[in-house]
N, C-alpha and C positions, 0 to 999 in steps of 0.2 A: 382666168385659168383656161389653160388649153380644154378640149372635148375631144374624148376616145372613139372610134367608131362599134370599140369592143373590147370587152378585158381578151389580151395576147395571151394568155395562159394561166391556166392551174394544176399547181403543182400538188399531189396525194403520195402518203407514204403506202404503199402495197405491202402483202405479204410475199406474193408468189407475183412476178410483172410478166411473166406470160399469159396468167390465167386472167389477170385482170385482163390484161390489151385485149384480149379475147373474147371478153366482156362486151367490152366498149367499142370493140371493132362488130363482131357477127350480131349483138343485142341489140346496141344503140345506133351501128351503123357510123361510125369515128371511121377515118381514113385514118391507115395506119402510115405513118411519117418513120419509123425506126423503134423496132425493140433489138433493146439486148438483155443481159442478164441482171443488169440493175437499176435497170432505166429505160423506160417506151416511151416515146412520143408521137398524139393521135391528134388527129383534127375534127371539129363539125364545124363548120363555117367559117367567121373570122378567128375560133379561140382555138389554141392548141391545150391538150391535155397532156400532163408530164406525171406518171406515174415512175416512184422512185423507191425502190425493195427497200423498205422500212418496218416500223411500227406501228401501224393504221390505229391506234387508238384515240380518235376525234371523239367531241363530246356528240352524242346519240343526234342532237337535234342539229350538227353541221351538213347543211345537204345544200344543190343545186337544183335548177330546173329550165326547163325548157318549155316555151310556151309556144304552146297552140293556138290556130284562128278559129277553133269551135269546139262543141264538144263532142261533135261526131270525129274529129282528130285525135283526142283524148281516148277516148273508143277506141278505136284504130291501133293507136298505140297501145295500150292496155291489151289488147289482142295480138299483137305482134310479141312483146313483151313472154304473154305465156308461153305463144307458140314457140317461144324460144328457151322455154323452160325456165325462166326470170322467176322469182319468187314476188309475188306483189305483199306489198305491206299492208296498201290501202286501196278502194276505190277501184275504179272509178266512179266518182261522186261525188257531190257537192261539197267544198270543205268547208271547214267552220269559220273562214275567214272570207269565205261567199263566192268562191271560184269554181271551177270543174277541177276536180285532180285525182290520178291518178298517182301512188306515191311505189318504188321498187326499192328495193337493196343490190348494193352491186357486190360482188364475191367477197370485199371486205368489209360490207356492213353500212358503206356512206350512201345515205337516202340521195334517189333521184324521184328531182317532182316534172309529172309532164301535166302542164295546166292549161284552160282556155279559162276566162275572166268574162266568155262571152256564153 
């Protein structure tokens, strides 16, 4: 079987897709690729993110994450986060499954985990 260098995209149903892209854009830092009115698509790296004016109701515990090379990263992030008025969920701290994490809500509720393992 082939090897991906990166999942090419994920797609979330939003309530309002400007508030999100705005999220993802000024909070997380995503290049913005194209918003309109029912549909943005952002980038961080190789994966593009495809928010699509819908019914965001995912089950609580469906989230993503982005990992860090320490936990001074995770810090960092976690600070950048507030400064940006981010609601934090969790953390930053040790999780129960023995990483560093920081855990956020994005405008429509879907967990973002930023973690270091180191």
């Amino acid at each position: 079987m082939a090897r991906w260098p990166a999942i090419q995209h994920l797609s979330f149903p939003v309530r309002d897709v400007a508030r999100a892209a705005a999220f993802y854009r000024d909070v997380l830092g995503f290049k913005e690729l194209h918003i309109g009115a029912d549909v943005a698509e952002l980038s961080v790296g190789e994966t593009k993110l495809v928010l699509l004016r819908g019914d965001p109701s995912a089950p609580k515990d469906l989230h993503f994450g982005f990992r860090e090379s320490s936990r001074a990263g995770v810090d960092e992030g976690a600070e950048r986060l507030r400064a940006a008025g981010a609601v934090i969920d969790s953390g930053p701290a040790v999780a129960h499954w023995g990483g560093y994490a920081v855990y956020v809500r994005d405008p429509d509720g879907y967990l973002i985990e930023i973690w270091s393992d180191s």
